[in-house]
Each structure stands twice: as C-alpha cells, then as structure tokens.
PyMOL commands that place a pseudoatom at each C-alpha (Angstrom):
pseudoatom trace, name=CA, resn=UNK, resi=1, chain=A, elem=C, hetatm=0, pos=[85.107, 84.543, -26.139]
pseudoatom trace, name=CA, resn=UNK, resi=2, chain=A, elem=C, hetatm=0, pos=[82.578, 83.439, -23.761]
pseudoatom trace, name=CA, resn=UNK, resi=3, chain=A, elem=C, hetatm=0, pos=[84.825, 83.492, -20.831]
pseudoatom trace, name=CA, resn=UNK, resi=4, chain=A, elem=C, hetatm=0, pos=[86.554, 87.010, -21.463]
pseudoatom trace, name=CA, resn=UNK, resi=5, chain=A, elem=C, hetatm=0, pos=[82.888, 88.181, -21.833]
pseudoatom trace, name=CA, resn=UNK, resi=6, chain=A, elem=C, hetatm=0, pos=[81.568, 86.856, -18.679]
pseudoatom trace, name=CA, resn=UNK, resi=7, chain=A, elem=C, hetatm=0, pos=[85.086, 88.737, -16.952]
pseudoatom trace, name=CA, resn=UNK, resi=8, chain=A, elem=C, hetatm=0, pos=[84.036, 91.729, -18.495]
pseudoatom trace, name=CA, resn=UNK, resi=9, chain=A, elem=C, hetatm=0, pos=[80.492, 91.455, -16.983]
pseudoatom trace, name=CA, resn=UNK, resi=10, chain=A, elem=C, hetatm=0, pos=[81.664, 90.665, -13.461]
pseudoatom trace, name=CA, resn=UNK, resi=11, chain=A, elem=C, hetatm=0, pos=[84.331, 93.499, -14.056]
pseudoatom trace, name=CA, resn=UNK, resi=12, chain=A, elem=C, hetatm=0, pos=[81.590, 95.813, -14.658]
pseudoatom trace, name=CA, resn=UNK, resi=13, chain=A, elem=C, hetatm=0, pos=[79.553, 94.511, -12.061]
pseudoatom trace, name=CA, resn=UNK, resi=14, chain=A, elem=C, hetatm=0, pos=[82.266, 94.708, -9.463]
pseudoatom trace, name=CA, resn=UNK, resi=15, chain=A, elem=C, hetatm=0, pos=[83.177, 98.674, -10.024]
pseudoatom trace, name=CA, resn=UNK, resi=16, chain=A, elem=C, hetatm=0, pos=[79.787, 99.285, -9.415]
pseudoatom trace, name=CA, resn=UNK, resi=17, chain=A, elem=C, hetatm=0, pos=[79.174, 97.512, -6.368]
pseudoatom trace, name=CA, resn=UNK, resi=18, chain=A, elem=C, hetatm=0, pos=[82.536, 99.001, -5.408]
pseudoatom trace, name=CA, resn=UNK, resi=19, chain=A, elem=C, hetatm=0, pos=[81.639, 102.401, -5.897]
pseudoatom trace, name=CA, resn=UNK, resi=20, chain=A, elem=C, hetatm=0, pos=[78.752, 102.056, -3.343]
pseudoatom trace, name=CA, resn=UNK, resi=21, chain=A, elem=C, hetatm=0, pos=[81.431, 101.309, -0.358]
pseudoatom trace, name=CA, resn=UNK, resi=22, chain=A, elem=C, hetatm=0, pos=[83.241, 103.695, 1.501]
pseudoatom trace, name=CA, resn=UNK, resi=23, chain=A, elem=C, hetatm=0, pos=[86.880, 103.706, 0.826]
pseudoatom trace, name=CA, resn=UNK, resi=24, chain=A, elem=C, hetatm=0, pos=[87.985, 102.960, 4.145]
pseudoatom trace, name=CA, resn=UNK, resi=25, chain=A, elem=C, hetatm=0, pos=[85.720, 99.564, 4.010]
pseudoatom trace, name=CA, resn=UNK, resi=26, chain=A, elem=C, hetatm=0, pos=[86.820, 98.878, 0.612]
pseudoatom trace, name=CA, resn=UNK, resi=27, chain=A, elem=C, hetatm=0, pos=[90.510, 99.638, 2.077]
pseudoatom trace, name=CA, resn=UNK, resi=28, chain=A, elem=C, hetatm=0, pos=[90.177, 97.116, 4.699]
pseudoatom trace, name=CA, resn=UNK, resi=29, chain=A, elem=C, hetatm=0, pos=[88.419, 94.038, 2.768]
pseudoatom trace, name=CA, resn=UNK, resi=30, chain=A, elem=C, hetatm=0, pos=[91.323, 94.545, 0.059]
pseudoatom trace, name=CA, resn=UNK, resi=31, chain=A, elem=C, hetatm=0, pos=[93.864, 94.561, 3.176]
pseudoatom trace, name=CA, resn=UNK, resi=32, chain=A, elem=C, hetatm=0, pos=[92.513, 91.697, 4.282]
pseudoatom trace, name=CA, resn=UNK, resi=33, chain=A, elem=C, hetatm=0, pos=[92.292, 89.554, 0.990]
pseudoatom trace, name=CA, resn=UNK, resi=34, chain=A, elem=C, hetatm=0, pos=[95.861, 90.019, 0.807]
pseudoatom trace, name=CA, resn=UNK, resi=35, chain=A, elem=C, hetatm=0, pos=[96.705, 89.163, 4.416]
pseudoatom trace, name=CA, resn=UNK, resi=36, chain=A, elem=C, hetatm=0, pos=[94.245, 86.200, 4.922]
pseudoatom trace, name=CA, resn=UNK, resi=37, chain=A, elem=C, hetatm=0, pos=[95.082, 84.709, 1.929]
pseudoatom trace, name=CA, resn=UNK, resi=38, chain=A, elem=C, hetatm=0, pos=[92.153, 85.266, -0.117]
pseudoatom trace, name=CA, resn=UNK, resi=39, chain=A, elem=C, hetatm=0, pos=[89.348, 84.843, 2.818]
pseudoatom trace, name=CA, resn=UNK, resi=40, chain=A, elem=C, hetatm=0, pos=[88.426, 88.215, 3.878]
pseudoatom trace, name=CA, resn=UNK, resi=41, chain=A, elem=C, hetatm=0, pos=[85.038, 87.100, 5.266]
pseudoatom trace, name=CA, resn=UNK, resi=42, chain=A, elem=C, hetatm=0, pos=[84.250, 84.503, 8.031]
pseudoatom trace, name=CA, resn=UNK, resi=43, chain=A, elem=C, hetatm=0, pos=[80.676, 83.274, 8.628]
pseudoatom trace, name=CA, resn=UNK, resi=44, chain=A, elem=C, hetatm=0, pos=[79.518, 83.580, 12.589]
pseudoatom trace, name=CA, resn=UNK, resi=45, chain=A, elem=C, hetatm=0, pos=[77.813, 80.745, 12.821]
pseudoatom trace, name=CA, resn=UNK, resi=46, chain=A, elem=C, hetatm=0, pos=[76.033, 79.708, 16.265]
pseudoatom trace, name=CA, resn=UNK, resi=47, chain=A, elem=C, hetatm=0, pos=[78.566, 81.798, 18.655]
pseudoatom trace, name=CA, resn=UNK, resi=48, chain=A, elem=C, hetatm=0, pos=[81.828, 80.688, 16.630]
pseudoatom trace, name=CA, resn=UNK, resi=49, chain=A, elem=C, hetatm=0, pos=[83.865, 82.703, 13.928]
pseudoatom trace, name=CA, resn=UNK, resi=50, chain=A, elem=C, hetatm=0, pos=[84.576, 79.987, 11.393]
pseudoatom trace, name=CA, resn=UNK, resi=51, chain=A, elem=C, hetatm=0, pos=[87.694, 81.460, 10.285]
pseudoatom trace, name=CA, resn=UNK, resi=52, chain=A, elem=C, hetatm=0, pos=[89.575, 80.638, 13.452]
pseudoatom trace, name=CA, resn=UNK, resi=53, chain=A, elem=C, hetatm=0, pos=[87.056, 78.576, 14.777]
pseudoatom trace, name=CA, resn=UNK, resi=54, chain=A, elem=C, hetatm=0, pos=[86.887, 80.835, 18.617]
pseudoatom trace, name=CA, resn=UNK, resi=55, chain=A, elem=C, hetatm=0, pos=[83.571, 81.710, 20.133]
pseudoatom trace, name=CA, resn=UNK, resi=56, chain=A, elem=C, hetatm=0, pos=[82.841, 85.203, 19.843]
pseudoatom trace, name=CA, resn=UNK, resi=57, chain=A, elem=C, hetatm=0, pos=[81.761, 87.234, 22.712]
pseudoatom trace, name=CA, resn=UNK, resi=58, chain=A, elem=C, hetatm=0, pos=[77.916, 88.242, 23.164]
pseudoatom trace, name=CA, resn=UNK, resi=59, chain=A, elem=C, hetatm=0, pos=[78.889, 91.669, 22.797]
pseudoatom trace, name=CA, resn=UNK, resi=60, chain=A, elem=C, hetatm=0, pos=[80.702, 91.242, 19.222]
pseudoatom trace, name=CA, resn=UNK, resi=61, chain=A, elem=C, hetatm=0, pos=[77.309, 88.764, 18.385]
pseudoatom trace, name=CA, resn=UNK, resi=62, chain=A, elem=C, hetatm=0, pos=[74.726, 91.569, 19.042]
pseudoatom trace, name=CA, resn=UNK, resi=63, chain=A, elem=C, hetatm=0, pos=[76.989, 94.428, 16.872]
pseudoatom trace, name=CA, resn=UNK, resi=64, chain=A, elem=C, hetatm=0, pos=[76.258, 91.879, 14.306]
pseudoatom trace, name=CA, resn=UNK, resi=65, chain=A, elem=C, hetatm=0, pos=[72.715, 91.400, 14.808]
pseudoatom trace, name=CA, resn=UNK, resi=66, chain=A, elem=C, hetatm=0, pos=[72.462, 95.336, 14.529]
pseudoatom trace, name=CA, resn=UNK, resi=67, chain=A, elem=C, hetatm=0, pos=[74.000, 95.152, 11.692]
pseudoatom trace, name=CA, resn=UNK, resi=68, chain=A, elem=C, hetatm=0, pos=[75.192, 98.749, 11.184]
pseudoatom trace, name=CA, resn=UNK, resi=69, chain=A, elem=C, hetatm=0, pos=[78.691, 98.653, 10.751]
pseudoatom trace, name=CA, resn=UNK, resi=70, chain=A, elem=C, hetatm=0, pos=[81.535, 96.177, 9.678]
pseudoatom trace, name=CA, resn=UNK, resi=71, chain=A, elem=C, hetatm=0, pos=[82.657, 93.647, 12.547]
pseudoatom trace, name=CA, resn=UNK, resi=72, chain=A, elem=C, hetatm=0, pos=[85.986, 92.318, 12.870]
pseudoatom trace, name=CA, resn=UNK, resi=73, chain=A, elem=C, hetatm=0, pos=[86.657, 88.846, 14.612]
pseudoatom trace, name=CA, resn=UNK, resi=74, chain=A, elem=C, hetatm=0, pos=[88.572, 89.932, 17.880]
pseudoatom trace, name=CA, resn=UNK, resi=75, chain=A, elem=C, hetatm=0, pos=[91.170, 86.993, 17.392]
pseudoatom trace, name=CA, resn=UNK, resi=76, chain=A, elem=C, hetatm=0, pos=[91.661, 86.448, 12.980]
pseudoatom trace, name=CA, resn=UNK, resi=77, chain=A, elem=C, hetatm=0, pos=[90.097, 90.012, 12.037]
pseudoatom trace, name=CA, resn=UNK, resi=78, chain=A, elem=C, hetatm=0, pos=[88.114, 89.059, 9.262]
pseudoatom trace, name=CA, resn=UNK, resi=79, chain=A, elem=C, hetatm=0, pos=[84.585, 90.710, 8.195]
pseudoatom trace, name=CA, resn=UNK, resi=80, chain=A, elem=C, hetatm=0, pos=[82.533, 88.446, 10.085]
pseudoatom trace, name=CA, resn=UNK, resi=81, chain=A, elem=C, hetatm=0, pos=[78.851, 88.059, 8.335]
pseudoatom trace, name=CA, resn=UNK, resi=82, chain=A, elem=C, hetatm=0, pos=[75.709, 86.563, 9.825]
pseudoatom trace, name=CA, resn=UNK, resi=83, chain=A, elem=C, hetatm=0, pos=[74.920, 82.770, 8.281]
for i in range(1, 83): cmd.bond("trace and resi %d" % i, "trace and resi %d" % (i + 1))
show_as sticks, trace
zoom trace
C-alpha cells in the first residue's frame, strides 16, 4: 500500500511538473530516454560532457551558463545540465 501510494504521489507530481514544459522539450527528453537508454541528461562538469566523456566547446559552455534554453551535447545529444 505504501509503495502504490508513494507512485501515485510522484505520478501526480510528475504531470504537473510536466505540464509546465513546452511540448517540444518534453518531446525531446522523452526521445531521448528512449534512445539513450534511460539517461537523457549528462552533467558538464569542468569542460567535459560526462555522457560521452568529450570536452565541450567554449561556445556550447557559455549557452549553458546563460542558461536560457535546452543544450544538446554536440557529439551524444543529451540535455547537458550545469554540476
């Protein structure tokens, strides 16, 4: 009971988060779940993407500092977040 509870609460919880991203960015995480196995996301940490483990160029670094839109690793195109 506990643990069909605590689904329902993260179910909830997820459909509203959801419904605060665009489709098109919701589109492209669930497109990449599917096609990276599960790991949508790779932290850029230092200069490196640690989903393939490449340094990313300065220009794909400061689009992340800015923060204003979703940024793709140029070489395993996961969502790359800040760590």
């Amino acid at each position: 009971r506990q643990l069909d509870a605590e689904v329902e609460q993260l179910t909830s919880r997820h459909g509203l988060v959801a419904a605060q991203v665009s489709r098109q960015d919701l589109g492209l995480y669930t497109t990449l779940l599917t096609t990276k196995q599960g790991r949508a996301l790779a932290q850029a940490e230092g200069s490196m993407c640690q989903g393939c483990r490449i340094n990313l160029p300065m220009n794909i670094l400061q689009r992340l500092r800015t923060n204003q839109a979703l940024v793709q690793c140029p070489s395993c195109g996961r969502l790359l977040f800040m760590g």
